[in-house]
N, C-alpha and C positions, 0 to 999 in steps of 0.2 A: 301466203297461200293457205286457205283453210285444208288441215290436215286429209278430208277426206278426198278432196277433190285431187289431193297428190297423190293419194291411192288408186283413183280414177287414170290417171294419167299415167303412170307406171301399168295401171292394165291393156291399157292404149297401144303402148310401147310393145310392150309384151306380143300382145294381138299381132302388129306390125312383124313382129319380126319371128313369128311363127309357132309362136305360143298356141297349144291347147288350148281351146274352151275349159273346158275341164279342169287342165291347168291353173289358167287365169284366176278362175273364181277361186280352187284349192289355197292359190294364196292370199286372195285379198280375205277369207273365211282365218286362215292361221295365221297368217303372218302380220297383213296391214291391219287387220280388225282390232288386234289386243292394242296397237299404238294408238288407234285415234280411240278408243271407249277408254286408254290409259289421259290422254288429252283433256277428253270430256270430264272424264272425273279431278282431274285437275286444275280446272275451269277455264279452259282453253281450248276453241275450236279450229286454231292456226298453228301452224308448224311452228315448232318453239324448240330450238336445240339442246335447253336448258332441260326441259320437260321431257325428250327423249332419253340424255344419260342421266336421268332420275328413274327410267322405264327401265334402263339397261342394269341399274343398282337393284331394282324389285326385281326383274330375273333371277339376278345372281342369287338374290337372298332367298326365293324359292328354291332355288336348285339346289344353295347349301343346306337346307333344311328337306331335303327330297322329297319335296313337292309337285318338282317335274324331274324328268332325265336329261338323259345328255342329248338324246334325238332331240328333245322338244327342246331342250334349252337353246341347241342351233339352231334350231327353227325361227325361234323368236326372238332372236339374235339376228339372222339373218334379214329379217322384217324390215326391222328398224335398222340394219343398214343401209339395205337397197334404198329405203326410204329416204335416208339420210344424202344418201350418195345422190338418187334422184332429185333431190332440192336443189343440189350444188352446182350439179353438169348439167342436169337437163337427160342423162344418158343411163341405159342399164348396167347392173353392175354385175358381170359374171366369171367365171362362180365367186364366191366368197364365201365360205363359212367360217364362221366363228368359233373355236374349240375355247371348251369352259379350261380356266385358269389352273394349273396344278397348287399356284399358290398364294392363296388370301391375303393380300399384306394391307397393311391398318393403310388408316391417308398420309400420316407423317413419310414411311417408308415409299410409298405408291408414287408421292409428290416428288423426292428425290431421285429416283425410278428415271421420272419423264423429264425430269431437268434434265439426267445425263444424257439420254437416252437423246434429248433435242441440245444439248449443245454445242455438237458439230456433228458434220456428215459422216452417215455410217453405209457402207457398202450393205447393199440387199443380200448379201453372201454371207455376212458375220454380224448381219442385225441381228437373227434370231438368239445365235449363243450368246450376242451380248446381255441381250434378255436375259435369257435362262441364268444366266451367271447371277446379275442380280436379284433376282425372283428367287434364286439359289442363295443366294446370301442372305440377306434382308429377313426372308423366312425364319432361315436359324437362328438372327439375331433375335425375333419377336420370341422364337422357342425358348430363347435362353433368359427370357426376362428385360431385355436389352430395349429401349424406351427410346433411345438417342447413340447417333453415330457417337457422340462426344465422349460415351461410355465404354466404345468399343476400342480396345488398346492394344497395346501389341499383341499381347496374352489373346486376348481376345479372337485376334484375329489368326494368330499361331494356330491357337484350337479350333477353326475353321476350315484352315488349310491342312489338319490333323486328320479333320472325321473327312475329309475330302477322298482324304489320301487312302482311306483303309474302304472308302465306300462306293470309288469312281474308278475307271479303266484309265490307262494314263492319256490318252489322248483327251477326256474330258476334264483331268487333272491339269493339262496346257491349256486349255482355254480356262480356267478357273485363274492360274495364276496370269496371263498377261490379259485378261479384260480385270479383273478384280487390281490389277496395277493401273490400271489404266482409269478404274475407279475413283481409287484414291487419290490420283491425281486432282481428279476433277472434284472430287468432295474438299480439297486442301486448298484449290485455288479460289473454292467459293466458297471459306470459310466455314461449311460444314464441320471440319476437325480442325486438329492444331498439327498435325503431321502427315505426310503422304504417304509416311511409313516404308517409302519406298525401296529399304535394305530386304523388308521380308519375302520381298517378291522378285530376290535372284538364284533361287534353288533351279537347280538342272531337273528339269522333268523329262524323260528317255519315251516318246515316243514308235509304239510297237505301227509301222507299216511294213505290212505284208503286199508284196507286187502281185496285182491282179492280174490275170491273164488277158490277153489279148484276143479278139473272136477268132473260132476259127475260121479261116476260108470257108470250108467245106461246108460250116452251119451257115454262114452268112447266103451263100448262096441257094442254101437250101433253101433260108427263111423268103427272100426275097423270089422265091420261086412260087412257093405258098400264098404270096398277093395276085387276088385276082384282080387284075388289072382293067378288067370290060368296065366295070362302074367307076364312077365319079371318086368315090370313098380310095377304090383301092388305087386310082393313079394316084390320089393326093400321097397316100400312104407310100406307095412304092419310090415316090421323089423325095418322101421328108428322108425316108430309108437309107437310100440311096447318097444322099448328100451325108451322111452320116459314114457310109460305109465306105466313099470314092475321097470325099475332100475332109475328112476327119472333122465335119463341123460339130461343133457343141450342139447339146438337143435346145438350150436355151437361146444360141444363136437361129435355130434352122426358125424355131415358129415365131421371131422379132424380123425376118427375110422378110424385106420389102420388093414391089416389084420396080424401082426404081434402081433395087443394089444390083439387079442382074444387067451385065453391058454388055447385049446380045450382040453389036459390034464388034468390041475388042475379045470378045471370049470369055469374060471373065466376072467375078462373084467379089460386089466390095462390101464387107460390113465393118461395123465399131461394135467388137466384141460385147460382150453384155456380161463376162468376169474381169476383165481386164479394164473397160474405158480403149480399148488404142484399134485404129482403124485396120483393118485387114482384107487384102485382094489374094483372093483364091480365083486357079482355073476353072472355066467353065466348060468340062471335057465332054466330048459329041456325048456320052451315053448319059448323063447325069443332065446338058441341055436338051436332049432329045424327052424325056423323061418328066423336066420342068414345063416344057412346050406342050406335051400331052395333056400334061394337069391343067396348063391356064388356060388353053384353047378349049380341051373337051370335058372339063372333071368342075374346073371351080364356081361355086357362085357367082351370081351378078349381084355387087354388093362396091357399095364406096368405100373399101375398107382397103390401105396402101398394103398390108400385109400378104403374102402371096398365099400361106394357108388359112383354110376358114374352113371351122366348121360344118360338118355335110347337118347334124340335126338343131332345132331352134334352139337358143337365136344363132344366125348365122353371122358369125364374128369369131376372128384372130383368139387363138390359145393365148391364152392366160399366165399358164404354168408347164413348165415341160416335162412334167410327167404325165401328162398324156400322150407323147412319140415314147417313153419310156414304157408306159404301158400296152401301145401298138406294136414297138414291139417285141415286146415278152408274149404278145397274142399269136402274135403270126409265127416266130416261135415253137409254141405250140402247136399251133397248125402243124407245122413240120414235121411236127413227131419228137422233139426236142427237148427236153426236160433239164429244169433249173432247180437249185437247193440253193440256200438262205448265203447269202454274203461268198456266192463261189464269182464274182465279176463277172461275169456273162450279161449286163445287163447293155443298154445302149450304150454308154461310154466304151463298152470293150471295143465298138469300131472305131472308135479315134484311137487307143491303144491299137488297134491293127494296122491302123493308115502310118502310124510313127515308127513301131515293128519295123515293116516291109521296108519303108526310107530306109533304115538303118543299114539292115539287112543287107539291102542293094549298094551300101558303100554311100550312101547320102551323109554329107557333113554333118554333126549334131547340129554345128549352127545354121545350117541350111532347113533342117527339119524342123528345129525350134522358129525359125520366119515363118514356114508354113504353117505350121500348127499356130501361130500368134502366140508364142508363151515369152513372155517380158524376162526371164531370168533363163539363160542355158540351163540350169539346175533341176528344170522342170521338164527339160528334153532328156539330160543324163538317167531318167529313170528306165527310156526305154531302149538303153543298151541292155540292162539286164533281161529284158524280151528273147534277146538276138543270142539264142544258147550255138548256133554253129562257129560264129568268132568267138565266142567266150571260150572255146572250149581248146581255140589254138591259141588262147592265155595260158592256159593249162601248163603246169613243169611237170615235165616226167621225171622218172626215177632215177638218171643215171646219175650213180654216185652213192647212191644212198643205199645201202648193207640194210635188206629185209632181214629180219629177227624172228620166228618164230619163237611164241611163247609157250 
């Protein structure tokens, strides 16, 4: 397919699904124009995949030389993805941006990188630190003069987990040492080194969690009082809310809700979690059904899309990312009158901590609560006894016996 005519067609698309005029051309001007006059000059007037991550290398090397910014650099990053994407599916790609690299690593370091990175399956939850980890490594080896894994030796690597330790919070100091273990592995079995080195990597690293709070009732209801309900936007919103606040669902579960998981017969909500992999039936209780019925009847698009949310502006398609319910509602929120400060938990999750609270509370079994909530280990239920300060506190020893001492 000649490149331009794929730009033609991705505006097509676009058009279709309710793109501005405006819009449309804004990007075939920034975004598709610099891929196909990058083609042309390359002597190619067909899509060549070859010729685009040669487009994607001349970016970067403008940008390292600040020639462009960081907006433009997304920009035209974005371009030649969508584009790319477009050749593959047939389908748009939204959102995606591209954020420029924190760290430049040569092609030796970059190739080994993508070997580990593709030699077995890595959960969407712990792709990105495993990144960072090596992006994090690799970097300080090229700082230190370091040419070749084969060079980097115990010492080496000691003085890595050194500057780590004096430079990082310990929670990023635990992800340093079991992906960087887990590194070495993978460097030792495919010959990259002669040792997996694997003794340097059983230091106890201590973990600082702090137990977030749980929402309160009183703002929960407030918030959800603050959606106005008569439009389209705000049913969708007060149901994704709602399922957040009634059945403690994950925000990255609510916007994967198909409308096949809902069994308006038996009552009930089946999904396969999207952190765990393991299949999960939650109630489908009258005010959270009542709720979902409003949205698909009177709120949602007419769109072929199995997802039961979508978008109210173009294009009209399923969330992406769940930080958009995460940002809906810190909005509504506000609306309320409600104010948040930086890392206080108040954020969406606090309703799944208040759905496990209250269980608790009420004298629900850990292991009863951990089913509901779909959490694979009790371990990760036992956090929200410590919520439940009225039985903690008939844990409590009093004094008898014990001779107070003024000093």
């Amino acid at each position: 397919m000649q490149v331009n005519e794929l730009a033609l067609k991705i505006m097509d698309a676009q058009r279709d699904v309710g793109y501005a005029v405006r819009t449309v051309w804004s990007n075939y001007r920034d975004k598709y124009l610099p891929v196909i006059m990058f083609h042309e000059i390359s002597g190619s007037r067909e899509w060549n995949p070859d010729i685009a991550e040669k487009y994607r290398e001349d970016v970067r090397r403008r940008a390292d030389i600040n020639k462009i910014g960081d907006a433009w650099y997304r920009r035209l990053m974005s371009g030649v993805d969508e584009m790319e994407y477009f050749y593959d599916t047939g389908k748009l790609r939204w959102p995606f941006f591209r954020t420029r690299e924190d760290f430049q690593l040569k092609p030796y370091y970059r190739e080994v990188k993508d070997a580990f990175l593709s030699s077995e399956p890595i959960h969407p939850n712990t792709q990105g630190d495993i990144r960072w980890v090596c992006d994090k490594y690799f970097f300080w080896l090229q700082n230190e003069g370091i040419e070749s894994l084969r060079d980097a030796d115990a010492k080496v690597i000691q003085e890595f987990i050194r500057f780590c330790s004096v430079s990082m919070k310990a929670s990023s100091l635990y992800n340093v040492r079991i992906y960087l273990k887990k590194l070495y592995r993978f460097l030792f079995e495919n010959g990259y080194t002669d040792s997996s080195h694997e003794v340097l990597f059983y230091f106890r690293v201590s973990r600082d969690r702090p137990q977030q709070p749980a929402a309160d009732p009183e703002e929960v209801a407030a918030t959800l009082e603050a959606i106005d309900r008569t439009p389209p936007q705000g049913k969708r919103d007060y149901a994704m809310i709602l399922l957040g606040a009634v059945l403690g669902m994950r925000a990255g579960d609510i916007i994967r809700l198909k409308l096949r998981d809902i069994d308006w017969a038996n009552g009930e909500i089946h999904i396969c979690q999207s952190k765990t992999g393991k299949p999960l039936a939650l109630p489908l209780t009258q005010e959270v059904g009542e709720a979902l019925k409003d949205y698909i009847l009177n709120g949602r698009p007419d769109c072929d899309y199995e997802e039961v949310f979508i978008r109210m502006k173009a294009p009209r398609q399923p969330y992406t990312d769940a930080t958009g319910i995460q940002y809906l509602y810190s909005e509504y929120r506000r609306k309320a009158g409600l104010t948040r400060s930086a890392f206080d938990g108040k954020g969406f999750h606090s309703l799944r901590r208040a759905v496990g609270k209250n269980m608790v509370t009420s004298g629900v079994p850990v292991t009863t609560v951990a089913q509901i909530l779909g959490h694979t280990n009790v371990n990760s239920t036992q956090k929200y006894l410590a919520l439940d300060s009225h039985h903690l506190k008939e844990c409590a020893l009093d004094f008898s016996g014990i001779e107070v001492m003024r000093s």
